[in-house]
C-alpha positions in Angstrom: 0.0 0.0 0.0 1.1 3.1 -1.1 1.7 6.2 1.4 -0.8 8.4 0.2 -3.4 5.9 -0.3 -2.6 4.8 3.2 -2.5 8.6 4.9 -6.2 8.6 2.7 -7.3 6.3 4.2 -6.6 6.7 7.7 -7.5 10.4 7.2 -11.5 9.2 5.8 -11.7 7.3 8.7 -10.7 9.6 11.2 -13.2 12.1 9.4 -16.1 9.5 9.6 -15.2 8.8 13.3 -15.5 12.4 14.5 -18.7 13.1 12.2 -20.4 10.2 13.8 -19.1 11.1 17.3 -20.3 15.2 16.4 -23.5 13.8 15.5 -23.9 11.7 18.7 -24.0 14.6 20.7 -26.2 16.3 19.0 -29.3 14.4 20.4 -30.2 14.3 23.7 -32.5 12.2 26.2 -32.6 9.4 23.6 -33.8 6.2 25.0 -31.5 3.8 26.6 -29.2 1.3 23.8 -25.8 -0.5 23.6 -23.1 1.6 25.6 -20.8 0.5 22.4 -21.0 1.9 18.8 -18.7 1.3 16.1 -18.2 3.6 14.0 -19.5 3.5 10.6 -21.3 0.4 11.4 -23.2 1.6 14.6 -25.0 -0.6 16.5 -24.9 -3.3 13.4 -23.2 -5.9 15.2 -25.7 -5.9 17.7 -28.4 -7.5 15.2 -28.8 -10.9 13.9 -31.0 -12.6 12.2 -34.0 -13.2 12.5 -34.5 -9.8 13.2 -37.5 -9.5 15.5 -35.8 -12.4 18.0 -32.8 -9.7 17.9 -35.2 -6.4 18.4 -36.8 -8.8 21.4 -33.7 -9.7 23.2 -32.8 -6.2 23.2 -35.9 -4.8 24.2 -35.8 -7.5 27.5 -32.3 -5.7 28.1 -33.1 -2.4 27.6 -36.8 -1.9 27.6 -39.9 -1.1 25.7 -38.3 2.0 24.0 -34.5 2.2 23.2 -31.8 3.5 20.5 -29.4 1.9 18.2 -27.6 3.0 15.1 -27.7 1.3 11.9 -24.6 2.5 10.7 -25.2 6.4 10.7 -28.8 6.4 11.2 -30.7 6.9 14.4 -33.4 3.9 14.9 -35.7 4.0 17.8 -37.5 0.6 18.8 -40.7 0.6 19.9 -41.9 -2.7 21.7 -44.8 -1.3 23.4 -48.4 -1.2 22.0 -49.2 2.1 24.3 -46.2 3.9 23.4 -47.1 2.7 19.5 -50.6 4.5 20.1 -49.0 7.8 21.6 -46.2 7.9 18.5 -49.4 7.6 16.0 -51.7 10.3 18.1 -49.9 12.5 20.7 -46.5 12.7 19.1 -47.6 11.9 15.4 -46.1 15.9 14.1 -43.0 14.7 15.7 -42.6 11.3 13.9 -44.2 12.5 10.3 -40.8 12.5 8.3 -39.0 10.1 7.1 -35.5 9.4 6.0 -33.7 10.4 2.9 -33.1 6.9 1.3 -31.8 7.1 -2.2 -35.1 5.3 -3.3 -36.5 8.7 -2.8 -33.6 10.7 -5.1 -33.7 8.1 -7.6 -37.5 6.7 -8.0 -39.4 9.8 -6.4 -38.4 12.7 -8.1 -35.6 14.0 -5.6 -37.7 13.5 -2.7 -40.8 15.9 -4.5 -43.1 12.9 -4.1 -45.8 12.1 -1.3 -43.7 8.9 -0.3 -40.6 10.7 0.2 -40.8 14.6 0.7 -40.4 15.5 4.0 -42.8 16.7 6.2 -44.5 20.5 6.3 -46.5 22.8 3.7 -45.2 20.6 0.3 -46.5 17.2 1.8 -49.8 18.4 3.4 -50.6 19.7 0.2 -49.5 16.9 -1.3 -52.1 14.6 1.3 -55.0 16.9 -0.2 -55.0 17.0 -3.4 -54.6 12.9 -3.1 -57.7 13.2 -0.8 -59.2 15.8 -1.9 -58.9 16.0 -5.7 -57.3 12.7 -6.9 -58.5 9.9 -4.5 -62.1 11.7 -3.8 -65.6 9.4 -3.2 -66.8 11.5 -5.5 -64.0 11.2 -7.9 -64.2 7.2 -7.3 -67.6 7.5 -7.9 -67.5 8.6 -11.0 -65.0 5.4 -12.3 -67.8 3.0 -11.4 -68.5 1.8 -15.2 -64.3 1.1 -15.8 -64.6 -0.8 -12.2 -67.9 -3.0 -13.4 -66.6 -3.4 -16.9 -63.7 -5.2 -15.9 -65.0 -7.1 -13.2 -67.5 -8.3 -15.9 -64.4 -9.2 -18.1 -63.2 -11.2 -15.1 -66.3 -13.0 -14.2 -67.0 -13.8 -17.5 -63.3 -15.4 -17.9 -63.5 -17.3 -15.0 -66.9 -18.7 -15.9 -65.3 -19.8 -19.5 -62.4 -21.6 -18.0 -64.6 -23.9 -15.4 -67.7 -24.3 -17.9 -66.1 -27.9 -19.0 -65.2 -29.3 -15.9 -63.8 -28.4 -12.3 -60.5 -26.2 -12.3 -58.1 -25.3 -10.1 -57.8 -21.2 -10.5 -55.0 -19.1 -9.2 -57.6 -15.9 -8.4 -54.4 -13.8 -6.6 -52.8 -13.3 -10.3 -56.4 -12.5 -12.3 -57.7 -10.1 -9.5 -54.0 -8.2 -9.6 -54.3 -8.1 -13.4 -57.7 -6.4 -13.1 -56.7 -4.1 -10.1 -54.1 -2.8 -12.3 -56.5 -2.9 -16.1 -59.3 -0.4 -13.1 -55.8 1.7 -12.3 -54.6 2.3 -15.7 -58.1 3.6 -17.3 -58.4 5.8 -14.2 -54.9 7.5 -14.5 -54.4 7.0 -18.1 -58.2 6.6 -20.1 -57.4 4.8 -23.6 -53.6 6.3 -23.8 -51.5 3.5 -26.0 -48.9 4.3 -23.4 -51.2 3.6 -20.4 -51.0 -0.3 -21.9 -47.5 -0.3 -20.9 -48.2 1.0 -17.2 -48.2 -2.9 -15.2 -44.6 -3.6 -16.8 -43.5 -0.3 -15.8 -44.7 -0.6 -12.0 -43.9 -4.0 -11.9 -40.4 -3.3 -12.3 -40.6 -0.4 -9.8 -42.3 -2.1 -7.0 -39.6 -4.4 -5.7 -37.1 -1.3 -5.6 -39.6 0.5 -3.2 -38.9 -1.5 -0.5 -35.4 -2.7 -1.4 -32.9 -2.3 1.9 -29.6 -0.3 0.5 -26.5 -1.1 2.6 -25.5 3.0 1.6 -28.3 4.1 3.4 -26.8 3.7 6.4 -23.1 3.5 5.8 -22.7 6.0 3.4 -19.4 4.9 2.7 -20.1 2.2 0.9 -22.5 4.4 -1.7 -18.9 5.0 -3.5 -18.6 1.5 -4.6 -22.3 0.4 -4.9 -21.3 -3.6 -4.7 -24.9 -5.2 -5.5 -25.0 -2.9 -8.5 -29.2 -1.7 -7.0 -27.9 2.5 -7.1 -27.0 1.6 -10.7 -30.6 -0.1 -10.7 -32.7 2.6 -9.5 -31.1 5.2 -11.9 -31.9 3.0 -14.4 -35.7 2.3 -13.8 -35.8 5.8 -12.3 -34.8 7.2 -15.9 -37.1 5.0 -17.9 -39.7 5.4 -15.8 -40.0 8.9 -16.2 -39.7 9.0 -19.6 -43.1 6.7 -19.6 -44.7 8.9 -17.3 -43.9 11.6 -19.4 -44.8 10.2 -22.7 -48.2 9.1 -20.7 -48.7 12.7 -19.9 -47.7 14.7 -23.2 -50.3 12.1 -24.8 -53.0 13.3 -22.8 -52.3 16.9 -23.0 -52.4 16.3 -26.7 -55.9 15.6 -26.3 -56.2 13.0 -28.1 -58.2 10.8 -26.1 -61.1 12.3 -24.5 -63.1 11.0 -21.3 -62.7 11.1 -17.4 -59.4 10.2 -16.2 -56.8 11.6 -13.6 -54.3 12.9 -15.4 -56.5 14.9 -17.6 -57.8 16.4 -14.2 -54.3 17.5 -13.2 -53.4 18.4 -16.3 -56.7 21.3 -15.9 -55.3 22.0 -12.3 -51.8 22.4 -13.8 -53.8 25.5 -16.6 -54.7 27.2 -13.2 -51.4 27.0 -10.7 -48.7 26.5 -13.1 -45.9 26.8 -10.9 -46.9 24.1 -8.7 -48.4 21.8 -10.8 -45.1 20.9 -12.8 -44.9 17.9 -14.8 -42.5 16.2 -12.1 -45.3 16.7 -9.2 -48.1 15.5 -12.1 -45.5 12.2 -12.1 -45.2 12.1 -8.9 -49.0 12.2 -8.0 -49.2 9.2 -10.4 -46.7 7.1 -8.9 -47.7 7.1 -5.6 -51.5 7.0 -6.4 -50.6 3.4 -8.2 -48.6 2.5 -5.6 -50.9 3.0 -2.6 -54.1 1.7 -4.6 -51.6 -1.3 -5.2 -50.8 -1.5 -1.6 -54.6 -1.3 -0.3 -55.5 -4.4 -2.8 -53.1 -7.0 -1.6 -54.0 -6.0 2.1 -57.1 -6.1 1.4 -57.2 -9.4 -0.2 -55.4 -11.0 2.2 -57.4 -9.8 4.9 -60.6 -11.1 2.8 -59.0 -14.8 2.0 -58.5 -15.2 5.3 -61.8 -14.2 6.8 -63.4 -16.5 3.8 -60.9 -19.6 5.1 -61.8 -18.9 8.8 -65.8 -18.7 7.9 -65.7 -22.1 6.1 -63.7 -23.8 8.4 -66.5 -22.7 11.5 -68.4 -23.7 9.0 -67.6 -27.2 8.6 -66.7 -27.6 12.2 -70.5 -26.5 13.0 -71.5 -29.3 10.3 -69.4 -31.7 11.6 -71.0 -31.4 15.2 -74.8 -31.2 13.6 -73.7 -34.7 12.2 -72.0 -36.0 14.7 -75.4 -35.1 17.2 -78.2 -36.5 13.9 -75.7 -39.7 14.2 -76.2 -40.1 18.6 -80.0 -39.8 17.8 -80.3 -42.3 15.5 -78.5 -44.6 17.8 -80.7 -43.5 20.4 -83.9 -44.1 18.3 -82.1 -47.6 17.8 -81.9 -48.7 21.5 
């Protein structure tokens, strides 16, 4: 090893070791957590998979509320369902931002979006219009025939396939497909480029919760080893140009009828400064994703409360029979 790179070296690291010792300092009457922190790698060593057997351990040792550092980041674990309710009502102004991942530079529009901007004036007005504008009961409303067109199309494919005989159907895949068929007629309408909207999010959707190793040590965003930084530029940059090419082909007006985008696009005619192309994006993104989100909950939530009503159900047959079948033995006696 060369001198300089060595007195490099040794300089980055004493750099790191007093920015992370700076920082330390900085907050006060944090929670109780390990007395030892490395630096650059925090409280890392302290974890192990799985994780919530680690988070438990921890919380026996240091209570229902205590710090650790993931790398350079500040993490405060919560064990406690009463201190969970007071974080999500009492303190909820407090907790409302979130941190600047690089999911939110590369995939959210430099941290403009709803998912990613931090809190104050630019995301509460964000909230509304999504409320207010985009995601409205009256705006919902008014995509009813889209919604019971393509359940139609649905039912009616379902009933073609099991008309012959019994068949096993994969109904998780089809009701997906049609969540996303409802989501691109209400952003998009008949746009060619709305067609291409499921590839385009499915490709997005595992980066949105994908855990970057340089969002907590930033030092190792300079080499980027698993090659996802390179990723998210990549879908980032063609996913905008989609979004974009969805949006010029609206304001072209060629396609008439109700969709979002041609609602943003009349709200963009009135506050042009806000309503950029990039917010317009934006707004889209995160609608898709959170209708995206709400589906698959909510479809778990409904197969299981389907399984758990048929199996009462056959456990209250099973005891009808079994008390028809000590009757007729009875009668028999």
């Amino acid at each position: 090893m060369t001198p300089l790179l060595y007195y490099s070296l040794l300089s980055l690291s004493f750099i790191v070791t007093l920015k992370l010792l700076l920082q330390r300092r900085k907050f006060k009457n944090l929670p109780p957590g390990p007395s030892i922190s490395f630096p650059i790698i925090g409280n890392l060593h302290n974890i192990n998979l799985p994780l919530h057997r680690s988070l438990h351990n921890l919380s026996q040792k240091y209570g229902k509320i205590f710090t650790l550092w993931f790398g350079s980041c500040r993490v405060v674990v919560i064990s406690s369902q009463t201190l969970l309710q007071q974080c999500l009502t009492k303190h909820d102004v407090d907790l409302s931002n979130r941190p600047r991942f690089l999911t939110g530079k590369y995939l959210f529009y430099n941290y403009t979006s709803l998912d990613s901007a931090p809190y104050g004036d630019h995301w509460r007005n964000l909230r509304r219009i999504i409320t207010l504008d985009i995601l409205s009961t009256q705006r919902l409303n008014s995509f009813v025939d889209s919604r019971r067109s393509e359940t139609l199309k649905l039912v009616t494919k379902l009933a073609k396939d099991t008309s012959e005989r019994f068949t096993r159907v994969e109904l998780r895949t089809r009701l997906t497909d049609m969540t996303f068929e409802i989501m691109t007629k209400m952003v998009a309408g008949d746009a060619e480029e709305g067609k291409k909207f499921k590839e385009m999010i499915n490709e997005m959707m595992p980066l949105f919760g994908a855990s970057n190793m340089g969002d907590f040590v930033p030092l190792l965003r300079l080499f980027d080893f698993d090659g996802l930084v390179k990723r998210m530029k990549d879908i980032g940059k063609r996913g905008d140009s989609f979004l974009q090419g969805i949006v010029d082909e609206i304001r072209s007006g060629k396609h008439g009828g109700n969709n979002m985008l041609q609602h943003l696009l009349t709200l963009q005619k009135s506050q042009p400064d806000y309503y950029s192309d990039e917010i317009i994006k934006g707004l889209i993104q995160v609608t898709t994703q959170l209708r995206i989100q709400f589906f698959s909950v909510s479809l778990k939530k409904k197969t299981r409360n389907i399984l758990i009503y048929y199996l009462n159900l056959a456990s209250t047959l099973m005891k009808l029979l079994i008390l028809i079948m000590k009757i007729i033995l009875h009668q028999k006696k």
